[in-house]
matplotlib code that plots the C-alpha trace (Angstrom):
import matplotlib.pyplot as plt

x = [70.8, 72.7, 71.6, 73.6, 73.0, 75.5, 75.9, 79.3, 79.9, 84.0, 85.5, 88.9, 90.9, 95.2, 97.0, 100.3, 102.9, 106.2, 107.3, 105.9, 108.6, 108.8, 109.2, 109.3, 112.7, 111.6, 109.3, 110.5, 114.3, 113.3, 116.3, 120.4, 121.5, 118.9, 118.8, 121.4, 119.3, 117.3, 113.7, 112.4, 110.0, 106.3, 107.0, 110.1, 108.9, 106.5, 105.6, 102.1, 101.2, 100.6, 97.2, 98.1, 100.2, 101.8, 100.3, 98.2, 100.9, 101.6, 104.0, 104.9, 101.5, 99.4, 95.6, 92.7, 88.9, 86.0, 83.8, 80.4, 78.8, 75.9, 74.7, 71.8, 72.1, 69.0, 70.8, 73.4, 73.6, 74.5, 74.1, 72.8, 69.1, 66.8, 65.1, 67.1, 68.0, 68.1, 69.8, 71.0, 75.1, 76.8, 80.7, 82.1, 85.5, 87.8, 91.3, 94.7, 97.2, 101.2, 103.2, 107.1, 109.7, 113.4, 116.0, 116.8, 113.6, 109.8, 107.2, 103.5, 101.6, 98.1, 95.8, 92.2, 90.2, 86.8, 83.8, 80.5, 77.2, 74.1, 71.1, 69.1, 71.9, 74.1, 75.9, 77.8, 79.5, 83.0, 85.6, 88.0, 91.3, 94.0, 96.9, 99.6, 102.8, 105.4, 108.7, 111.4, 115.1, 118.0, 120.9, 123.9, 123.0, 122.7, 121.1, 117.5, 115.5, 111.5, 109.3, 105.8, 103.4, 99.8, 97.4, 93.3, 91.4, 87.5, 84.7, 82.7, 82.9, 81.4, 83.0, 86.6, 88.0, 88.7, 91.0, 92.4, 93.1, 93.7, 96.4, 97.2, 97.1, 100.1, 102.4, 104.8, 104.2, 103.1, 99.7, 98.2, 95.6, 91.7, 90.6, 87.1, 86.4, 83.7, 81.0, 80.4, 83.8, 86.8, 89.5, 93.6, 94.9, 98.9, 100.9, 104.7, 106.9, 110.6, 113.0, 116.7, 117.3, 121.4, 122.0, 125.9, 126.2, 124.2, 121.8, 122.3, 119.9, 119.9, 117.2, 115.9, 113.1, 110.9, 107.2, 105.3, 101.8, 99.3, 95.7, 93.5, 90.1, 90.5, 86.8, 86.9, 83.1, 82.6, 84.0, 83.3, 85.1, 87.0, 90.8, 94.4, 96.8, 99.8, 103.3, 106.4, 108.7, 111.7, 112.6, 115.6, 115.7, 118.0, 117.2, 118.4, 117.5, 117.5, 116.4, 115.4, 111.6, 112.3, 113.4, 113.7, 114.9, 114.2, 112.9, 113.3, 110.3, 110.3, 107.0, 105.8, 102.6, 100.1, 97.0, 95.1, 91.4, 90.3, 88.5, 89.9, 87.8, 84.8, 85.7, 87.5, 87.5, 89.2, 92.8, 96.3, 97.3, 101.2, 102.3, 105.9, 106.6, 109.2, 108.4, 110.9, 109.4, 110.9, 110.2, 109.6, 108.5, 107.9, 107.3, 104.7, 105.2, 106.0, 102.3, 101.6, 103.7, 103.0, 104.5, 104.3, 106.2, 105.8, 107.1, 107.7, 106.1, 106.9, 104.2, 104.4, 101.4, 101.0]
y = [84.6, 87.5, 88.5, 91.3, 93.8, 96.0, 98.4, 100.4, 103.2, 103.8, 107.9, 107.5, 110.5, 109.6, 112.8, 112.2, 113.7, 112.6, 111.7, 108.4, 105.5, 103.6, 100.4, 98.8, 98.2, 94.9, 93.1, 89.7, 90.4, 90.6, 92.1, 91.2, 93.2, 92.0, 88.6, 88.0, 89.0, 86.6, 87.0, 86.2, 83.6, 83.4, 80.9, 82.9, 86.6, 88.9, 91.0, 90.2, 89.5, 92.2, 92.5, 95.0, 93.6, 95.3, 98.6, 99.0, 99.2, 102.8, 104.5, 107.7, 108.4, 110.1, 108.4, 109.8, 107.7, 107.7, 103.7, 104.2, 100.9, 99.6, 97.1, 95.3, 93.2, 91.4, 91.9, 93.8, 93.5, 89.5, 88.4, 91.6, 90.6, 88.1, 90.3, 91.0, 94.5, 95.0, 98.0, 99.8, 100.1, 103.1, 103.4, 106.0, 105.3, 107.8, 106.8, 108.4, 106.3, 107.1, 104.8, 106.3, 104.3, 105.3, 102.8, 101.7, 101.9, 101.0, 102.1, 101.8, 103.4, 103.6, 105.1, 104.6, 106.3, 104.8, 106.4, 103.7, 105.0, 103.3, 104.2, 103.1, 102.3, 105.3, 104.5, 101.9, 104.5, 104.5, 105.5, 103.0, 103.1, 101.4, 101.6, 99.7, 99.7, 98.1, 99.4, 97.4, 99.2, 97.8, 98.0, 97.1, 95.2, 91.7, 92.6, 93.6, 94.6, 94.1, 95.6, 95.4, 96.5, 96.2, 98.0, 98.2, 99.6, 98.1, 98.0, 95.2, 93.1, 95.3, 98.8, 97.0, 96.5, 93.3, 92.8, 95.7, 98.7, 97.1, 94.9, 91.7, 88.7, 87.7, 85.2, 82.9, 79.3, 80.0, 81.7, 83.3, 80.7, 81.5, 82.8, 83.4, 86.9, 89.0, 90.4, 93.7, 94.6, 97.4, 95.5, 96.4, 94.1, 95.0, 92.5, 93.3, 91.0, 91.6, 89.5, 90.1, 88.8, 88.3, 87.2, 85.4, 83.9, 84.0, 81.0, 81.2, 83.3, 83.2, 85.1, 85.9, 87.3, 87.8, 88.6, 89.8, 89.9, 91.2, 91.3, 92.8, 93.7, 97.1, 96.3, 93.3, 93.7, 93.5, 90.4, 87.9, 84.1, 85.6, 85.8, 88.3, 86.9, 87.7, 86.1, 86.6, 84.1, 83.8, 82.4, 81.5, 80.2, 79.2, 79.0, 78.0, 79.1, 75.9, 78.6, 81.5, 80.5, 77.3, 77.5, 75.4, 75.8, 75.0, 77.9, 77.1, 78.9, 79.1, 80.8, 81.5, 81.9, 83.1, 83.6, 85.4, 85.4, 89.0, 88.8, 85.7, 86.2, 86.3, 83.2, 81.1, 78.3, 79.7, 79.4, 80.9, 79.1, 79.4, 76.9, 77.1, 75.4, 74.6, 74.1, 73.1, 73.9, 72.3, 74.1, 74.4, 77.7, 77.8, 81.1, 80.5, 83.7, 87.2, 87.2, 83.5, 80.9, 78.3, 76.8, 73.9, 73.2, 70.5, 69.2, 68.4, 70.4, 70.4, 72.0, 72.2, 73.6, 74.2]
z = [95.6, 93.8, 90.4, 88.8, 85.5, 84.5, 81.9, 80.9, 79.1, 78.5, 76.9, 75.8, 74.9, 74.3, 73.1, 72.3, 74.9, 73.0, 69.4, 68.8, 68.0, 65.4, 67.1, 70.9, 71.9, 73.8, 71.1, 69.9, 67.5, 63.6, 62.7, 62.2, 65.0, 67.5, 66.4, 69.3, 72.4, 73.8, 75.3, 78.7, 78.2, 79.5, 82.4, 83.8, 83.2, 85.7, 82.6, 81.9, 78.6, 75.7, 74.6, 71.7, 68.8, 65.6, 64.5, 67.7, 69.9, 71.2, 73.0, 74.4, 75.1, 78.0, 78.0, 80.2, 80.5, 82.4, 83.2, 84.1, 85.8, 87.2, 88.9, 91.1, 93.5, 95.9, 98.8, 99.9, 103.2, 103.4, 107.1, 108.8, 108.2, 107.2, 104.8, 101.5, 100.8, 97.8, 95.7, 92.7, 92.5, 90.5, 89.8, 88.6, 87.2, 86.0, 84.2, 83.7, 81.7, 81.3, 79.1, 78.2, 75.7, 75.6, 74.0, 77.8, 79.5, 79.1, 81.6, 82.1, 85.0, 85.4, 88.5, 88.8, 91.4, 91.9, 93.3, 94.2, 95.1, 96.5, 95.4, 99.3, 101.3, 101.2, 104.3, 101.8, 99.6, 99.3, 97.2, 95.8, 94.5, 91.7, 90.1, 88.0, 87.5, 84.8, 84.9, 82.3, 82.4, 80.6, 83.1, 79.9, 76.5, 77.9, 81.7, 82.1, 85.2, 85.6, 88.2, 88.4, 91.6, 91.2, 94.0, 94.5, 97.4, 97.3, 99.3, 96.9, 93.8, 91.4, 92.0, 90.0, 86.7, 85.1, 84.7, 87.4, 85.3, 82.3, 82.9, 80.8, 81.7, 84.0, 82.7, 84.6, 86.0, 89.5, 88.9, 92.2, 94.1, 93.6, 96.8, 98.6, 99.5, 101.0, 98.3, 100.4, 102.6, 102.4, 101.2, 100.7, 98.2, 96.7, 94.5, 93.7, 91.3, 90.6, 88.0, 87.2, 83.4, 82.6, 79.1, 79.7, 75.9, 72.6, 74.0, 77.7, 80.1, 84.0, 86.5, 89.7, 90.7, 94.0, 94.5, 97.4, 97.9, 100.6, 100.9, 104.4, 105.4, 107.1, 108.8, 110.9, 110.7, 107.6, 107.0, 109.8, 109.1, 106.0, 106.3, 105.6, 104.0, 103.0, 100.8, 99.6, 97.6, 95.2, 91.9, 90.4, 86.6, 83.8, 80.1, 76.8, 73.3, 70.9, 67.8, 67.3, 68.3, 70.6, 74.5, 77.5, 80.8, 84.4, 87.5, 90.6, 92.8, 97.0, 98.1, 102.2, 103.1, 105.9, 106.5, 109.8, 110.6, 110.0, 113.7, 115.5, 118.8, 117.0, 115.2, 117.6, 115.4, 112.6, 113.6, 112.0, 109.1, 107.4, 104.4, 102.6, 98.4, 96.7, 93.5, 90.3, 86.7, 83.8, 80.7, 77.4, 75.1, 71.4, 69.6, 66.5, 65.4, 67.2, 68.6, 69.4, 71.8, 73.6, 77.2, 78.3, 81.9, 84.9, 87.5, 91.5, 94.3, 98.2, 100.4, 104.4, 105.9, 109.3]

ax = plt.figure().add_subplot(projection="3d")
ax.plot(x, y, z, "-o")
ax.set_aspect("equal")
plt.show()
């Protein structure tokens, strides 16, 4: 059994590096001359969603912080022994955000490196790394590019942010799968989404989009009977604006998978394993107001699995 008290302490410091603005460029059109440009909505766009609204939204902005946690945990060496050893887990995180707005361009990059410390088993340190990136550019007034990458380097479940530096939570109708991972292992883990928005009328909105994701154990000994994986998919979508606060439209979404036992001779049993969806998403999006919507999108799903 694994029992677990942490405690966090979080120093935030955010001197401005550039004027501020007085408004985001991409928030939802309040005004004549926007009213024209249509959003992306939630089930068709890789940005994740805001977690700042109105006057907390900043921009232009260089932010530094430091996460203190700890943890214990009655055994942290799973499997080696059949006594628990137990120990005391610190983290050090330190934190360095950049966030720039221009009338073409948003982006949001944050790096986290992560120091863990045990206070018995010291041949368990490790450092740990993450980082995030958003990148929205504005190719002409109706075409819009999105990238977005997401990185962490871990060696367990406790030395990590949740969600990973901050991010918000991702939107879109293919959420990732839950998976089962080692507590205690060095682990590589890199998500990268892509989405081309074109705008061809007042109402009318086409896209596509790809995503790639990749996740290993860099010590096979670490994580006996445990898996890599590994992805990478396309999405194409087309939507229409009924109002100014009602869409629908349908995505198309083509995803391959594999996985690969980590140490395939010492688990012979655990065999290579590759599956392939097609997926179509009816949809429908209504925006309450500029903070609130709600989706709402089903439909047919074609999974080989080999």
């Amino acid at each position: 059994m694994l029992t677990r008290v942490c405690l966090g302490f979080v120093l935030l410091a955010a001197p401005p590096v550039w004027s501020q603005l007085g408004s985001v460029p991409f928030d939802m059109p309040d005004t004549t001359t926007d009213e024209a440009r249509m959003l992306a909505p939630p089930p068709v766009s890789v940005q994740g969603y805001p977690s700042t609204v109105g006057s907390e939204i900043r921009s232009n902005y260089l932010a530094a912080g430091l996460i203190f946690n700890t943890a214990y945990s009655d055994n942290v060496l799973p499997g080696t022994s059949t006594v628990p050893v137990s120990d005391f887990i610190y983290s050090v995180l330190p934190t360095i955000a950049l966030s720039q707005t221009t009338p073409r361009q948003q982006l949001a990059l944050t790096y986290s490196p992560g120091f863990t410390f045990y206070q018995h088993t010291g041949a368990l340190n490790a450092m740990n790394q993450a980082a995030n990136l958003n990148f929205q550019y504005r190719l002409s007034q109706h075409t819009t590019i999105n990238l977005s990458d997401s990185f962490q380097k871990t060696s367990n479940v406790f030395d990590q942010l949740y969600p990973p530096s901050g991010a918000g939570v991702v939107s879109g109708s293919q959420p990732p799968s839950a998976e089962v991972v080692a507590p205690y292992a060095d682990r590589l883990n890199n998500g990268a989404n892509a989405m081309l928005n074109y705008q061809f009328n007042r109402n009318g909105m086409i896209g596509v989009g790809g995503t790639s994701t990749k996740s290993n154990y860099s010590n096979p000994s670490q994580a006996q009977g445990f898996y890599n994986s590994s992805a990478l998919g396309g999405s194409i979508f087309y939507t229409q604006r009924l109002s100014s606060r009602q869409y629908i439209g349908v995505t198309y979404q083509y995803l391959k998978g594999q996985s690969d036992p980590v140490n395939a001779q010492a688990s012979p049993m655990n065999a290579q394993t590759s599956t392939q969806t097609h997926t179509v998403l009816p949809f429908y999006t209504v925006y309450l107001d500029p903070t609130i919507s709600i989706s709402i999108s089903v439909g047919p799903q074609y999974l080989d699995a080999t």
